[in-house]
DOMIZA-770820 format. One record per residue (C-alpha): residue number from 1; residue in three letters; z, y, x. Coordinates in steps of 0.1 Angstrom, whole numbers, plus 2048, in hexadecimal, padded with zeros to 3 digits. Layout:
N
+-----+-----+-----+-----+-----+
!   i !  aa !  zz !  yy !  xx !
+-----+-----+-----+-----+-----+
! NUM ! ala !   Z !   Y !   X !
...
+-----+-----+-----+-----+-----+
***
This chain:
369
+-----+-----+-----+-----+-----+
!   i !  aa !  zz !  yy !  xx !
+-----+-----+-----+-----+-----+
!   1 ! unk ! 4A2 ! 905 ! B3B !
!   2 ! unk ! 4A3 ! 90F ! B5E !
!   3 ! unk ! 4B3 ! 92B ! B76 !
!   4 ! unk ! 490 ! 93C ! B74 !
!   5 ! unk ! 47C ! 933 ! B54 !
!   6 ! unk ! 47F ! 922 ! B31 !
!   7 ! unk ! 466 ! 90E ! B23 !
!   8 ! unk ! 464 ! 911 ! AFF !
!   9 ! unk ! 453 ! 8FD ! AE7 !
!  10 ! unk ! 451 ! 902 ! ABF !
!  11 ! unk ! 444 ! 8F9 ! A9F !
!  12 ! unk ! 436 ! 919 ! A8C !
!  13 ! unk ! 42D ! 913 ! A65 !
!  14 ! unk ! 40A ! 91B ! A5D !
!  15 ! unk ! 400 ! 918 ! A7D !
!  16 ! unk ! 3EE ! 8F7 ! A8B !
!  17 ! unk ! 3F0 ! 8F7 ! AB0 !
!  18 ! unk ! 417 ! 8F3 ! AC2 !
!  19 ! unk ! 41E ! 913 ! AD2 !
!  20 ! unk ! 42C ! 90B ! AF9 !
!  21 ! unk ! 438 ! 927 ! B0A !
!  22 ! unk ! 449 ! 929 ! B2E !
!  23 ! unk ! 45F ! 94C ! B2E !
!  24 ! unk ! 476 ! 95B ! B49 !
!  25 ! unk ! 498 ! 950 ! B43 !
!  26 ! unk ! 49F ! 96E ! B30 !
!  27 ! unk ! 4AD ! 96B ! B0C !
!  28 ! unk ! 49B ! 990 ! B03 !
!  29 ! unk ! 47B ! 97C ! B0B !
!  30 ! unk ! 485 ! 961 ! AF6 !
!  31 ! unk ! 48E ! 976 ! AD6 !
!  32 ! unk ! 46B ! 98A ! ADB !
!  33 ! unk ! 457 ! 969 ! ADA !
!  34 ! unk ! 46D ! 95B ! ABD !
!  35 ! unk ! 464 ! 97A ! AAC !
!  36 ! unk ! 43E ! 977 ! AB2 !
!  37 ! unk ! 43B ! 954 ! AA6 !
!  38 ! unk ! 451 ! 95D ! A85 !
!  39 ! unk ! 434 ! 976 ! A7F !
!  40 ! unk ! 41D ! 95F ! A84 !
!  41 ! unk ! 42A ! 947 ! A69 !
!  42 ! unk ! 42B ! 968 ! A53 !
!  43 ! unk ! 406 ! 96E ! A5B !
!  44 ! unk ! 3F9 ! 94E ! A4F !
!  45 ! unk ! 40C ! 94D ! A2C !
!  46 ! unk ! 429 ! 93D ! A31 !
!  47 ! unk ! 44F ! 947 ! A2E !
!  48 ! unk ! 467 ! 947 ! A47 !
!  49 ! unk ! 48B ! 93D ! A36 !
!  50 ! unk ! 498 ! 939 ! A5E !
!  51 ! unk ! 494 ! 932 ! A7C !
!  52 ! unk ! 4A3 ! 916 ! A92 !
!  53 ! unk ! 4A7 ! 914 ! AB5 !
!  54 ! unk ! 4B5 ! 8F3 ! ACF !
!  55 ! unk ! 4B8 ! 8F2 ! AEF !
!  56 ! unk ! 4CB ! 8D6 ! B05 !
!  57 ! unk ! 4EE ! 8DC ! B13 !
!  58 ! unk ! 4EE ! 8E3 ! B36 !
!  59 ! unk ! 4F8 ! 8FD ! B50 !
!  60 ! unk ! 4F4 ! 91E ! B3A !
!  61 ! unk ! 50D ! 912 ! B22 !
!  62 ! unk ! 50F ! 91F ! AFC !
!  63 ! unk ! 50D ! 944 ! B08 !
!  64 ! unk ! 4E7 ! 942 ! AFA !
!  65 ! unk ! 4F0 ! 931 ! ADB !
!  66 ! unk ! 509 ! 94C ! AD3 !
!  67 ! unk ! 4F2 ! 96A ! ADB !
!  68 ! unk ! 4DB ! 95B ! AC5 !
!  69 ! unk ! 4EC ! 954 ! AA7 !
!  70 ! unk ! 4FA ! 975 ! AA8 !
!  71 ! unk ! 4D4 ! 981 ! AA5 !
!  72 ! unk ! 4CB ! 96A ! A86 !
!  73 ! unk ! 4BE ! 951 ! A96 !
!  74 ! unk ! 4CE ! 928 ! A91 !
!  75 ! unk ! 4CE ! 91F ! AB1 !
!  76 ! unk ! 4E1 ! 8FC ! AB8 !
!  77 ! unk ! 4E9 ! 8ED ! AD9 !
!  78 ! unk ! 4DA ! 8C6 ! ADE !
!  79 ! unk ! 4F2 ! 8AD ! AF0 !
!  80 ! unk ! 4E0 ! 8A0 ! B0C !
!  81 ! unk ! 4E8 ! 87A ! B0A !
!  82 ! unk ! 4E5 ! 878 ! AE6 !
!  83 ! unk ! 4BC ! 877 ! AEA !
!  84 ! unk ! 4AF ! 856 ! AEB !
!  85 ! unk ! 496 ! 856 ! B07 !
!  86 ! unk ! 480 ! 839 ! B15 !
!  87 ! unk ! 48F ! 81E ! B29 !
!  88 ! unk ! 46D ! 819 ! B40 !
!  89 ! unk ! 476 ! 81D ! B62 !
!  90 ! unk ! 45D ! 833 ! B70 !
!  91 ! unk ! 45C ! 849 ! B4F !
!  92 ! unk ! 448 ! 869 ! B50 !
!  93 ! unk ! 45B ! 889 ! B4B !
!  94 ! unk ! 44E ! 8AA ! B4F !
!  95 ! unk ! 45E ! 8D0 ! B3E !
!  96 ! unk ! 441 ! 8C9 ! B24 !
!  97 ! unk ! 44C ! 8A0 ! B1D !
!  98 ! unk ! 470 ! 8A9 ! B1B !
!  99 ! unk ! 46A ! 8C5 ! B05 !
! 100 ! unk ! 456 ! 8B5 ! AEC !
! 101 ! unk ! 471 ! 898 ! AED !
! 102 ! unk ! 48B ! 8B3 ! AE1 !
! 103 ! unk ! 473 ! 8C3 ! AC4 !
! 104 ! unk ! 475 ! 89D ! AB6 !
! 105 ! unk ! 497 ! 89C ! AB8 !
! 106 ! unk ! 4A0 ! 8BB ! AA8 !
! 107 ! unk ! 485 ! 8B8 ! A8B !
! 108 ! unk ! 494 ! 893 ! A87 !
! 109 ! unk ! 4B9 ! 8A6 ! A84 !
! 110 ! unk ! 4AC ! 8C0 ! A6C !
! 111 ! unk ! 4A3 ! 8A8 ! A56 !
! 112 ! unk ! 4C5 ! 897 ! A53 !
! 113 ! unk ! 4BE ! 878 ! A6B !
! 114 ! unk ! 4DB ! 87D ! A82 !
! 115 ! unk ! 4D0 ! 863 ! A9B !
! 116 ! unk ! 4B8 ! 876 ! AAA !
! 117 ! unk ! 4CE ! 88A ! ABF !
! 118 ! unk ! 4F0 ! 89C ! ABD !
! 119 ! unk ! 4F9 ! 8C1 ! AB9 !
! 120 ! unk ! 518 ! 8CE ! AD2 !
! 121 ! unk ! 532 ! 8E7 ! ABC !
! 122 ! unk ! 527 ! 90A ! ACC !
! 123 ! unk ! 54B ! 918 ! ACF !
! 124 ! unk ! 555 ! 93D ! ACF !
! 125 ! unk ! 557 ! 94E ! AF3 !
! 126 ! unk ! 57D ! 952 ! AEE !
! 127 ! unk ! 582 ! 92A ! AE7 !
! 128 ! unk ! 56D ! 923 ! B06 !
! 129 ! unk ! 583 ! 940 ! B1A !
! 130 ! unk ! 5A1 ! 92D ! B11 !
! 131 ! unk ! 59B ! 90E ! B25 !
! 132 ! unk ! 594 ! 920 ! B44 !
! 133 ! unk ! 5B9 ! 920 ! B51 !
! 134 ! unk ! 5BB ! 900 ! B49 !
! 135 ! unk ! 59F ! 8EE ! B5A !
! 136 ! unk ! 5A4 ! 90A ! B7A !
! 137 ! unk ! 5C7 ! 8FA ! B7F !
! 138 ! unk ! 5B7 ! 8D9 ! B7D !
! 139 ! unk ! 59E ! 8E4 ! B9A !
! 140 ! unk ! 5BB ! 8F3 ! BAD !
! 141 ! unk ! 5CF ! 8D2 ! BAD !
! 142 ! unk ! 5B9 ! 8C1 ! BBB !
! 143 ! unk ! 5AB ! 8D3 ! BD5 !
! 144 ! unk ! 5D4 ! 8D3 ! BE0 !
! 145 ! unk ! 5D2 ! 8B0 ! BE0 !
! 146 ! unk ! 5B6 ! 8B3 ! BF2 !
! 147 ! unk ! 5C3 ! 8C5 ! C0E !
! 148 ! unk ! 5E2 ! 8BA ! C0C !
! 149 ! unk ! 5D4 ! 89B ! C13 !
! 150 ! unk ! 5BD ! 8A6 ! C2E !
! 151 ! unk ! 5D5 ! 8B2 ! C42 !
! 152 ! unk ! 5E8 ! 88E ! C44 !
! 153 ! unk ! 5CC ! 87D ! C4A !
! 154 ! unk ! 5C6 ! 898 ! C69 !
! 155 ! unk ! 5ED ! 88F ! C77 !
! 156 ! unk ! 5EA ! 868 ! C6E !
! 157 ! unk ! 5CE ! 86C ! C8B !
! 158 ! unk ! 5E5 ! 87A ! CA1 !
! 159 ! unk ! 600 ! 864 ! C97 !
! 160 ! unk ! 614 ! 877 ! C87 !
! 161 ! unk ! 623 ! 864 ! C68 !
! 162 ! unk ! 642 ! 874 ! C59 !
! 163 ! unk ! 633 ! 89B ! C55 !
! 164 ! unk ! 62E ! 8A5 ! C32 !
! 165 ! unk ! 616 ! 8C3 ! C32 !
! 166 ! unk ! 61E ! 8C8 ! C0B !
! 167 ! unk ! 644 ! 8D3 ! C11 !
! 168 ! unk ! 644 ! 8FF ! C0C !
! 169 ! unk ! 652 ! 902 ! C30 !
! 170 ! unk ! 63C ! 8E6 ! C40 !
! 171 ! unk ! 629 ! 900 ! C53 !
! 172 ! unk ! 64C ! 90C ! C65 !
! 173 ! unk ! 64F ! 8EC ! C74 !
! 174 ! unk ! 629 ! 8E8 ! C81 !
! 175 ! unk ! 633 ! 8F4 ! CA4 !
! 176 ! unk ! 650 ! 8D6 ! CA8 !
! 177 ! unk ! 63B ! 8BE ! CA1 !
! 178 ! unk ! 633 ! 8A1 ! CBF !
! 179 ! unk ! 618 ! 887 ! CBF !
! 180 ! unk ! 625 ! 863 ! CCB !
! 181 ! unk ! 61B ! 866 ! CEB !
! 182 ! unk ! 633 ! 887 ! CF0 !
! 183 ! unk ! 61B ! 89E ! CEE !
! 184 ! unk ! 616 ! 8C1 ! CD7 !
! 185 ! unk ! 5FB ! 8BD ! CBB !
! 186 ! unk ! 5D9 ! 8C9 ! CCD !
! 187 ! unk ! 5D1 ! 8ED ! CC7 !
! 188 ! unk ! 5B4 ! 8EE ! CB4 !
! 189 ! unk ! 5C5 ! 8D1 ! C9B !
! 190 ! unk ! 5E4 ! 8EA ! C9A !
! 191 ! unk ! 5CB ! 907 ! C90 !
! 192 ! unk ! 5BA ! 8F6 ! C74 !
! 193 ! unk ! 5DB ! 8E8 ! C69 !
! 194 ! unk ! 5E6 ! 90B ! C63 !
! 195 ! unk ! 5CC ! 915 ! C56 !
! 196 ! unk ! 5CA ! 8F5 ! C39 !
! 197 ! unk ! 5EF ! 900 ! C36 !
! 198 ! unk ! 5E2 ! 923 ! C2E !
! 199 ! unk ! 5CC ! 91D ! C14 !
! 200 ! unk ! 5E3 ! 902 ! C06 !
! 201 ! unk ! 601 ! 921 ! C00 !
! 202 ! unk ! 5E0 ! 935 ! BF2 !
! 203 ! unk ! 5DA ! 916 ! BD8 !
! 204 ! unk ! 5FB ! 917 ! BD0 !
! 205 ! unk ! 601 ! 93A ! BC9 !
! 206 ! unk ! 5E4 ! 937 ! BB1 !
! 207 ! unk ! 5EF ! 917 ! BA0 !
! 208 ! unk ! 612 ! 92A ! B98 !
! 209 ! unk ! 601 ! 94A ! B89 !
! 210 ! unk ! 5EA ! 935 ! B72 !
! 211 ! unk ! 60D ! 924 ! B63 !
! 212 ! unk ! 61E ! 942 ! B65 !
! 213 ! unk ! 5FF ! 958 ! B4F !
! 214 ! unk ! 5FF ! 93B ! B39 !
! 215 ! unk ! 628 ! 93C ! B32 !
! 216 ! unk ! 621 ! 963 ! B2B !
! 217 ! unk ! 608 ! 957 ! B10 !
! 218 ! unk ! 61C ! 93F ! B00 !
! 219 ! unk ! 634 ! 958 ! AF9 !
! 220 ! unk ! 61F ! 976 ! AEC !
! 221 ! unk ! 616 ! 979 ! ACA !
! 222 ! unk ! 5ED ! 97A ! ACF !
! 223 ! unk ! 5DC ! 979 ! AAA !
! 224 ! unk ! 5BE ! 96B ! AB9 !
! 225 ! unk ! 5D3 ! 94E ! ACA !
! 226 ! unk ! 5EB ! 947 ! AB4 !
! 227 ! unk ! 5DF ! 929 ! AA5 !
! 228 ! unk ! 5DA ! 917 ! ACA !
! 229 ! unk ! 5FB ! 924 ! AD8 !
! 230 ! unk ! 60E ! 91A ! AB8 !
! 231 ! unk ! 600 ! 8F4 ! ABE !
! 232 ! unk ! 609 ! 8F4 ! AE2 !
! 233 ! unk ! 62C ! 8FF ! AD7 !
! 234 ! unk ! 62D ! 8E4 ! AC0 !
! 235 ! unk ! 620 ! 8C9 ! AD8 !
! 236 ! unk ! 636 ! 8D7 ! AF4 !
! 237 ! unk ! 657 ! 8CC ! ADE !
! 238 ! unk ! 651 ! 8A5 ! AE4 !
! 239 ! unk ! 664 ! 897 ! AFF !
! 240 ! unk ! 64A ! 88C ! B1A !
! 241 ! unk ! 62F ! 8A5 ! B18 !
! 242 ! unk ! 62F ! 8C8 ! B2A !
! 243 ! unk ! 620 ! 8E7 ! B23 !
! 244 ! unk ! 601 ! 8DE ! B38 !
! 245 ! unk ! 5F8 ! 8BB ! B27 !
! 246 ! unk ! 5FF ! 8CE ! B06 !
! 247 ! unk ! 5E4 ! 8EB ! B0D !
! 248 ! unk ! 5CB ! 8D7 ! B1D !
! 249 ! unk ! 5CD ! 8C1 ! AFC !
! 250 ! unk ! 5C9 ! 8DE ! AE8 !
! 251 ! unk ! 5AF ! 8EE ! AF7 !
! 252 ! unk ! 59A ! 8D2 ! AFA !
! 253 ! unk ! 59F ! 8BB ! ADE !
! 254 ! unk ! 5BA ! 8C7 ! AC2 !
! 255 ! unk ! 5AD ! 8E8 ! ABC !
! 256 ! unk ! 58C ! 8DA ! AB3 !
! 257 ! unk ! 586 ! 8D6 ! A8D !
! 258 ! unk ! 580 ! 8AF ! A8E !
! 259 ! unk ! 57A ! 89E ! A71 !
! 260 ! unk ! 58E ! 880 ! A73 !
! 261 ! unk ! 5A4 ! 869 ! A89 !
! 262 ! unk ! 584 ! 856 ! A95 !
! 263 ! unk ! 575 ! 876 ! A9E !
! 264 ! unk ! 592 ! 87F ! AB5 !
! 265 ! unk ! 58F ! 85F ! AC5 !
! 266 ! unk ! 56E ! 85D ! AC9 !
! 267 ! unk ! 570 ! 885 ! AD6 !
! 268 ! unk ! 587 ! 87B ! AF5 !
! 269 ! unk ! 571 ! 855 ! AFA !
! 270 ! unk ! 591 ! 843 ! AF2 !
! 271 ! unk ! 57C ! 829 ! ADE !
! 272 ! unk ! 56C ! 809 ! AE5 !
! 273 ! unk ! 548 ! 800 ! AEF !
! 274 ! unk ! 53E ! 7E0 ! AD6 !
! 275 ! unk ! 523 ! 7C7 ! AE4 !
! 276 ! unk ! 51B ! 7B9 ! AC5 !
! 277 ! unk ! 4FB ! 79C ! AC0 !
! 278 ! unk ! 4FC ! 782 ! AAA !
! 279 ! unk ! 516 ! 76A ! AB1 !
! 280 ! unk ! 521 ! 77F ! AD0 !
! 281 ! unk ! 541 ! 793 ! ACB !
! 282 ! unk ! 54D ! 7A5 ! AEB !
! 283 ! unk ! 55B ! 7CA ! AF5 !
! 284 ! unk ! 54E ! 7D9 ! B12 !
! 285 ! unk ! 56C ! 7F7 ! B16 !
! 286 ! unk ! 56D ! 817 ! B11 !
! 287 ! unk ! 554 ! 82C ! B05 !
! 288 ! unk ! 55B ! 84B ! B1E !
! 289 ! unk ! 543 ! 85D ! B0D !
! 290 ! unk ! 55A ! 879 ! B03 !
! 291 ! unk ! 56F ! 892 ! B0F !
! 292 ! unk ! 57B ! 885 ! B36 !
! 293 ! unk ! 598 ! 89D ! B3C !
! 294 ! unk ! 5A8 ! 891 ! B1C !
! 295 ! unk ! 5A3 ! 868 ! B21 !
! 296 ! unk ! 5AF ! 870 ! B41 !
! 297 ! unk ! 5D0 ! 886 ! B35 !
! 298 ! unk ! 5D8 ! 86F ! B19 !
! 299 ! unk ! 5D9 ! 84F ! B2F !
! 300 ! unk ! 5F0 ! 866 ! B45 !
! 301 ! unk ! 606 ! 86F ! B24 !
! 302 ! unk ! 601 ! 84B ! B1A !
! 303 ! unk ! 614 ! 83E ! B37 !
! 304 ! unk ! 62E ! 85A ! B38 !
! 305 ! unk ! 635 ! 854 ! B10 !
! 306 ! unk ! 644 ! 82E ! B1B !
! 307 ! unk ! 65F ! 83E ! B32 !
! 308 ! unk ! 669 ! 85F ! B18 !
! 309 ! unk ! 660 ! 84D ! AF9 !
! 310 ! unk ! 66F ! 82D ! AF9 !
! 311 ! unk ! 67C ! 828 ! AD7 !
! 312 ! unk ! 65C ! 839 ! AC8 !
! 313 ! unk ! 648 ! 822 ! AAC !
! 314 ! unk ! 626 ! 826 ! AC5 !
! 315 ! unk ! 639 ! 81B ! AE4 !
! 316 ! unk ! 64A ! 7F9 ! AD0 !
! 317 ! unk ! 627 ! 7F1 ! AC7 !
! 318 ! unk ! 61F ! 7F4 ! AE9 !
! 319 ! unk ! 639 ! 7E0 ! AF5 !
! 320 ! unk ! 632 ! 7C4 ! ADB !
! 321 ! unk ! 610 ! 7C0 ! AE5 !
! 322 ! unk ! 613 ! 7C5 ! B07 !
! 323 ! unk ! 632 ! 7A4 ! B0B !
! 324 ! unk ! 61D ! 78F ! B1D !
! 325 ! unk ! 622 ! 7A1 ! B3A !
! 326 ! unk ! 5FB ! 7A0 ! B47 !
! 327 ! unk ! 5EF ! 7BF ! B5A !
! 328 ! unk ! 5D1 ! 7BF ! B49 !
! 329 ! unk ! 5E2 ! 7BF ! B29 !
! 330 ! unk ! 5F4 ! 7DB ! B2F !
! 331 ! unk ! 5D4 ! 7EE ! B40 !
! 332 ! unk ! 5C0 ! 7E9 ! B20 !
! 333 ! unk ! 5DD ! 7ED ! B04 !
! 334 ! unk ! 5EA ! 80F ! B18 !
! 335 ! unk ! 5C5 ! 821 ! B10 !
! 336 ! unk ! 5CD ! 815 ! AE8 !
! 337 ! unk ! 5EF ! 826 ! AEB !
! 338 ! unk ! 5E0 ! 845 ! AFC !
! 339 ! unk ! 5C5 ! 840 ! ADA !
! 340 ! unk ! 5E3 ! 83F ! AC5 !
! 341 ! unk ! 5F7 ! 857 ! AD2 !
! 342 ! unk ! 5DA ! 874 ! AD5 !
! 343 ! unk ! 5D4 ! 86C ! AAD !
! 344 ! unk ! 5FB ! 86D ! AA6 !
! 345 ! unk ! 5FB ! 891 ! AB6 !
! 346 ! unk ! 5DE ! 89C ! AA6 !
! 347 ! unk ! 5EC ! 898 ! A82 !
! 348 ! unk ! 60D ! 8A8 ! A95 !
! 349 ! unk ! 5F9 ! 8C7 ! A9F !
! 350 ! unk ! 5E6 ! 8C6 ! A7E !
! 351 ! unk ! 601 ! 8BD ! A5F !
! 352 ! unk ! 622 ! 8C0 ! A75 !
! 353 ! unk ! 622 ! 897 ! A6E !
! 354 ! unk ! 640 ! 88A ! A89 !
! 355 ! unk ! 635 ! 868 ! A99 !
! 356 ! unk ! 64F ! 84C ! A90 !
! 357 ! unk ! 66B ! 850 ! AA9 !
! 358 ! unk ! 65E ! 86B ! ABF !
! 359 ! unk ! 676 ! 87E ! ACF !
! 360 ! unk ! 672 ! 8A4 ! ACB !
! 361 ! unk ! 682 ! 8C4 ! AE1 !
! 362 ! unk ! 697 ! 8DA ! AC7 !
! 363 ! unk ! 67F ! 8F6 ! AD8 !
! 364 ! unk ! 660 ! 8FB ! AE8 !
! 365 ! unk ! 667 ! 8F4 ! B10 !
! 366 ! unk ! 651 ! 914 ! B17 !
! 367 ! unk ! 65D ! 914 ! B3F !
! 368 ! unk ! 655 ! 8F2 ! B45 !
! 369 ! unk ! 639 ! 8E1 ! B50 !
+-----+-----+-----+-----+-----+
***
């Protein structure tokens, strides 16, 4: 699937040759020639109970998927690194090669053999709406740091040291400013400075009506939202973790429907890579095959859970096995607590089940962060 044309491959019943069809990306196009070939199939005797379509995950999202199903059709949406492909290093691979690649892998699925490949959750356009704010604030903090740290690196040159660009009235104080030679900053520096400072207040703004819109939500009554606001609620009442750790986990992760305690771990790539041959017994770290933003937030909660959570059963453990008082011990037993810990709030979120110790906030802190 490209911007401008799909290449589409299938398996008709009743008929002998492989249809292979290259389309304008246009999904009315697509239904059309589904269509034709379930004729086809009709018009040589056979019955057509239903009719399945994959494609690989990519740019164009699940939007596809979702129009789709809503027209009868099963369409399923293939993980790209799930396909085994060849490990020769000057591989062919054409539209046509990697096409036929994923009609193995999908008949190999259909047939219950779930190595073949693996089929991403197509979620609703309302649970993929949700994680907007979310991930925008995350791409507005750090393009402040960004600039932020820009704009130091612009003064250090000049060498000015003891300016902090990130203060609100930093840009009242750009005129005073004196290199160490005596002199004023150089006008065109000045000029871009104010303008970095510019867009940094514009940042800002932004980043402040994102939290403030998502405060409003948390406390409206939305029967659409009610189950993911209620968890947030519910996660924002331990001590340690704000309103925007608690959404970001349940938008990503916790409002999933996840089978088990391995499947959330394995979700967010908090589990371990085994190199395993014979004799040989060794781990080669994490997986980080999962879900990034929440390996990385749960390290950050990890850390944070030692300083508000001290007498908690998770952070004893910790402390136990971390006596020796090795870095590296602490580096690898601090991404088992963060394993631990997401687990423990996934059975809060799910059967209001209190990790041992934790501290909770008599109410929701719904104006903190």
């Amino acid at each position: 699937m490209s911007r401008s044309s799909w290449l589409v491959a299938g398996l008709v019943p009743g008929v002998e040759r492989r249809p292979l069809k290259k389309l304008n990306a246009d999904e009315g196009e697509l239904l059309a020639l589904l269509k034709r070939w379930t004729q086809e199939a009709i018009m040589a005797g056979r019955t057509v109970a239903r009719v399945v379509l994959a494609y690989e995950a990519g740019r164009d999202g699940f939007w596809l998927a979702r129009w789709l199903r809503a027209r009868g059709i099963e369409a399923h949406v293939i993980h790209a690194s799930s396909v085994a492909v060849s490990r020769d290093r000057r591989r062919a691979k054409t539209d046509r090669l990697d096409t036929a690649l994923l009609m193995r892998a999908l008949l190999g699925w259909l047939r219950g053999e779930s190595g073949h490949c693996t089929m991403a959750v197509v979620p609703g356009i309302e649970d993929e709406d949700a994680k907007r704010p979310t991930r925008e604030r995350e791409n507005l903090v750090g393009e402040r740091t960004r600039l932020i740290n820009r704009m130091k690196a612009a003064l250090a040159r000049l060498g000015v040291r003891d300016f902090n660009p990130a203060l609100s009235k930093a840009a009242e104080h750009l005129e005073a400013l004196r290199t160490p030679e005596g002199g004023d900053i150089p006008a065109n520096a000045l000029a871009e400075m104010r303008r970095d400072m510019a867009r940094l207040q514009f940042i800002k703004n932004q980043i402040t009506e994102i939290e403030r819109e998502r405060l409003c939500r948390l406390e409206e009554a939305h029967p659409q939202r009610s189950r993911a606001d209620g968890m947030v609620r519910t996660l924002s009442r331990v001590v340690g973790l704000g309103v925007e750790t608690a959404d970001m986990l349940v938008h990503e992760i916790l409002a999933r429907d996840l089978r088990d305690r391995r499947a959330v771990a394995r979700y967010a790539g908090l589990t371990g890579s085994p190199d395993e041959s014979g004799s040989r017994r060794r781990e080669r770290g994490l997986s980080r095959a999962g879900n990034a933003r929440v390996r990385r937030g749960m390290v950050q909660l990890a850390w944070r859970f030692l300083v508000f959570q001290k007498d908690s059963a998770l952070v004893r453990w910790y402390r136990e096995r971390t006596s020796d008082g090795r870095g590296r011990t602490r580096m690898a037993m601090i991404v088992a607590l963060a394993r631990k810990l997401l687990i423990a709030l996934w059975r809060l979120v799910r059967t209001g089940e209190v990790p041992d110790g934790v501290r909770l906030r008599t109410a929701a802190p719904v104006g903190a962060q």
